[in-house]
N, C-alpha and C positions, 0 to 999 in steps of 0.2 A: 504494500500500500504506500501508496505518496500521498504529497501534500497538496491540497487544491490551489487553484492559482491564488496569490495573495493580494492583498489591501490595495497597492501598485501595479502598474503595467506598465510593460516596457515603454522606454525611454524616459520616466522618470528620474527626475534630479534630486538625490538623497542622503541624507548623512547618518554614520552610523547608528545613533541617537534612534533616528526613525527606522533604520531598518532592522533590527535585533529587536524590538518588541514584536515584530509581527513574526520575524519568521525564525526568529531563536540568535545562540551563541550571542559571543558577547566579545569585546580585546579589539586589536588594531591587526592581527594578523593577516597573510595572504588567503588562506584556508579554514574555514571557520565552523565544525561541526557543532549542529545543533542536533543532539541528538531527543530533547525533548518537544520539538517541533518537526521529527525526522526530514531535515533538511542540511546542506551542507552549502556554505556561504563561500562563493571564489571574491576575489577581488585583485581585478589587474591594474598594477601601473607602468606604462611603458616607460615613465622617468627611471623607476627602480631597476627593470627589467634590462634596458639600454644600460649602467653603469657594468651588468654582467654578461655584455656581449651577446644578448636575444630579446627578442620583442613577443608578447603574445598578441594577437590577432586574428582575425577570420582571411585563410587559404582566399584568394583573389578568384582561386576557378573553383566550382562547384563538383563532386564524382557525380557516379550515377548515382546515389540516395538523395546527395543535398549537401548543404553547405555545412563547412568544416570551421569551428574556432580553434585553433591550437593554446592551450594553455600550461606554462613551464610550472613543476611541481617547487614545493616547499623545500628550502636548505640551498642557506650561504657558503658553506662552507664542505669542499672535498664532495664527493659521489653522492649525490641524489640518490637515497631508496625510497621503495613502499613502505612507509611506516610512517607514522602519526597522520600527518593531515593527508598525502599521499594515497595511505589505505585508503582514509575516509571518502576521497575520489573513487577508486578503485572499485570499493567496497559498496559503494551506497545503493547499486541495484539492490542487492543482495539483504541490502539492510531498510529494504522499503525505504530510502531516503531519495530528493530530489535535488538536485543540482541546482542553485539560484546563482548565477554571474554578472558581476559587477566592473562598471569598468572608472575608473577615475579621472574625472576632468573638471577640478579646479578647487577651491576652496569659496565657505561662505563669504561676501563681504564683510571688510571692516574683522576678520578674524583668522583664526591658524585651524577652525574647521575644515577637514576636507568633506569634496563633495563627490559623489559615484552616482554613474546612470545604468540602470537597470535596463537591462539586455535583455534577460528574461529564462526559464526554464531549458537545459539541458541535460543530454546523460550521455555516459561514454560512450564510445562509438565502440559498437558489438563487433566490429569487422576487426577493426587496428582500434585499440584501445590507447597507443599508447606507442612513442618512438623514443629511444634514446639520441641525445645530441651532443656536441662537447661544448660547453660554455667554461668562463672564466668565473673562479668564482672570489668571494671577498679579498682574497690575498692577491688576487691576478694570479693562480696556480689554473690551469685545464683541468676538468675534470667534468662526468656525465652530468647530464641532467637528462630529468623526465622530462617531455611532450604529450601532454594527454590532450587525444582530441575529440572536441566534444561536440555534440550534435543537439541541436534546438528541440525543443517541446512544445508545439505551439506556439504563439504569437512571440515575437521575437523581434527586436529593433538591432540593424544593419547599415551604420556610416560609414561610408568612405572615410573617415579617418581613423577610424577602426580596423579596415583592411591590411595587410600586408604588401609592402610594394616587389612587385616579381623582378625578379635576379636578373641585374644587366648582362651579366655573361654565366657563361655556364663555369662551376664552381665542382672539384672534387675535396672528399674531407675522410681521412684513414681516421677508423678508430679502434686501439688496440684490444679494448676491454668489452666494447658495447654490443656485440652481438652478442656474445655468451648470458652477458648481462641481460639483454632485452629476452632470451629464449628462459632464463631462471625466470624473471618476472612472469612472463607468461602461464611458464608452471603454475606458480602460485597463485595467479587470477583461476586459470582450470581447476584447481581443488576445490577452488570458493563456490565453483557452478555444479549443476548438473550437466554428468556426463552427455553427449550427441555424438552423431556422425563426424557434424565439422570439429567437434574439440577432439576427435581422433585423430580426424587426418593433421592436426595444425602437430597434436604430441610424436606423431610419426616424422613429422619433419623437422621438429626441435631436435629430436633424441636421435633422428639420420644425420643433422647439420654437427650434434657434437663430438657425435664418435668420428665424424671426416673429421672433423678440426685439432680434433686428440691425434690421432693418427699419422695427420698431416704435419701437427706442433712436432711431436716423438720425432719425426723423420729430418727436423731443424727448417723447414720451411713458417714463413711469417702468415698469416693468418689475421686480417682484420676486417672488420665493418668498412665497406664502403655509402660514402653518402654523397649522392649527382645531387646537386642545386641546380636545375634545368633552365634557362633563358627564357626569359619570357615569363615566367612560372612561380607560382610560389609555392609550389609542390616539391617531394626531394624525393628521389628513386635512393632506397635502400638497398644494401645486399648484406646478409650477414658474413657471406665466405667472399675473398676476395686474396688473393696469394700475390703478396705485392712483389717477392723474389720474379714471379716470373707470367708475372701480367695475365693470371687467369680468374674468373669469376664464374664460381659456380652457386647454381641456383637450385637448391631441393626441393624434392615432390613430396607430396603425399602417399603418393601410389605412384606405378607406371602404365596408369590407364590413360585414355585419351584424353581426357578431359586434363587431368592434370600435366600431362606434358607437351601439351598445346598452351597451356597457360603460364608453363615454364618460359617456354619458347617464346610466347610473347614478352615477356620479361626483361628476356634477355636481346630480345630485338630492338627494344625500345634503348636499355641499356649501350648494346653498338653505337644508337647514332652518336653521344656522347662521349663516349670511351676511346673511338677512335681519337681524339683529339687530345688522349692524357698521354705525356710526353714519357717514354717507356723505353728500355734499351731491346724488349724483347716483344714482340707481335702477341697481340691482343687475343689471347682464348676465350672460349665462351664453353661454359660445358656447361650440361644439367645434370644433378646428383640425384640416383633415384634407386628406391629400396630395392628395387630387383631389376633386371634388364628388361626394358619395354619390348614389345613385340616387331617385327620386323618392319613394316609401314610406320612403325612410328620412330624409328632408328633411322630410314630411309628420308624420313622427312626432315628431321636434326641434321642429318647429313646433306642434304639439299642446302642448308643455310648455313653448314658448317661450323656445325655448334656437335660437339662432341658429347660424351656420356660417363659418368663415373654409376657403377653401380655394387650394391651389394652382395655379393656372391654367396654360394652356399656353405662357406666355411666360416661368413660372419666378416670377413674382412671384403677390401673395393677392390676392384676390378676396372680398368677403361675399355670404352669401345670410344675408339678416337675417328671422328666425322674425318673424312675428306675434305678437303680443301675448293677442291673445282666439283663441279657438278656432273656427274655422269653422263656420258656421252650415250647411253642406252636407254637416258629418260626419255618417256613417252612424249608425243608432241599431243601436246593440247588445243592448235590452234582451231576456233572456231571455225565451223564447216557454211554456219548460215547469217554470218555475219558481213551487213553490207561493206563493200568494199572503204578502206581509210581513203582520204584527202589526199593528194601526194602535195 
């Protein structure tokens, strides 16, 4: 159960004062559970956000469900986890609580009141709950932060100065720690839920990505989180596996049915336009990582766009089926039979 809409409607201009009587918690913090109004209070300021090298805001492009706010979790200092206010993110399906966010723009006249406008009802996004990023934190040390991104609940208020402005050029970012860290956090969102289909296939892919990474660690190869900041975009293509020794990114599956190694593939297609441009002493591999060896039309087709294979063999250790390079000269011709003649 959650909370009915309250007293306020988005775009509302309010100060703490007024909004903790109605919908709970209390203090000046970023993250504000109220757990006797089961509600949980965000509150962004891009002044604060900007001194640690990230901004929260709503993604400029919309996916297919709808629009994204990304919001950076709690903790100045060292590795951002899920614990205290974090959980409470995390957590608050689970805990019938609802999401209210706040964003801040200005203080009362004539006083050191600040003032916050009311955005309105959100809940984490079911699909990506949540990215890891590297931000600076009080000391000017790097270190992760959470990205939880969050999705609207009805009525909702959306300014353009609230937006995030999309990446003049396309931007790559290694990270040593953060995919291991992003697939643990994951875990631990799964144990919170009931079991499904999809929280199968996601644990099939955490626990395929870590035995590659053990594997691949053990062997002295580097092993990190890649993050594309795309032009144009304010979107980031993730990859957790990324072998910076020797310019390969591989992408795991769930299974090696079609569905999911078509959607590898798209993955890593999109990835190439990008990648080709990261300056590397050694040619840019693509391979998809998948729990057993997909079936032969589906090898055929990786191999078409030459994107190679790592898979799980039956003694529990990987295996490659390494794509070809050039395209088979015994591919079928496709060209259309009833198709009116082109322009010349």
């Amino acid at each position: 159960m959650t909370t009915s809409t309250p007293g306020f409607q988005p775009g509302a201009i309010l100060t703490r004062a007024e909004i903790h009587p109605v919908l709970g918690g209390s203090g000046y913090a970023g993250i504000c559970p109220a757990k006797e109004k089961r509600n949980v209070l965000l509150f962004s300021d891009s002044k604060i956000g900007e001194r640690y090298g990230y901004r929260d805001g709503w993604l400029a492009e919309d996916d297919d469900i709808g629009p994204i706010f990304t919001y950076t979790g709690a903790g100045k200092r060292g590795d951002q986890n899920l614990s205290g206010g974090n959980a409470a993110i995390m957590e608050h399906a689970s805990k019938g609580r609802t999401l209210h966010l706040f964003i801040a723009v200005g203080k009362v006249p004539g006083s050191d009141t600040r003032t916050h406008r009311y955005i309105g009802q959100f809940k984490v996004d079911d699909r990506n709950p949540f990215e890891i990023r590297e931000a600076r934190d009080e000391l000017g040390e790097d270190r992760n932060v959470i990205v939880f991104r969050l999705r609207p609940i009805g009525l909702y208020i959306r300014e353009a100065s609230d937006t995030l402005q999309p990446a003049s050029t396309s931007r790559f970012r290694f990270h040593r720690t953060a995919g291991r860290l992003a697939r643990a956090y994951r875990r631990q969102r799964r144990r919170q839920q009931p079991t499904n289909v999809e929280q199968v296939g996601a644990a099939t892919r955490d626990d395929l990505a870590d035995a590659f990474e053990d594997r691949e660690t053990a062997a002295g190869e580097t092993i990190v989180q890649l993050e594309v900041s795309m032009r144009n975009s304010t979107s980031q293509l993730v990859f957790d596996l990324y072998n910076q020794t020797n310019n390969t990114l591989y992408e795991p599956t769930a299974s090696a049915a079609s569905e999911s190694i078509t959607q590898a593939l798209a993955q890593l297609l999109q990835a190439r336009r990008y990648l080709r441009r990261l300056a590397h002493s050694q040619p840019l591999h693509l391979m998809v990582l998948a729990p057993t060896l997909p079936r032969e039309d589906l090898r055929d087709l990786l191999t078409e766009h030459g994107i190679g294979i790592v898979y799980r063999n039956d003694s529990g250790s990987f295996s490659e089926f390494e794509a070809s390079t050039t395209p088979s000269s015994s591919a079928p011709d496709f060209r259309c039979i009833d198709c009116p003649a082109l322009a010349s």
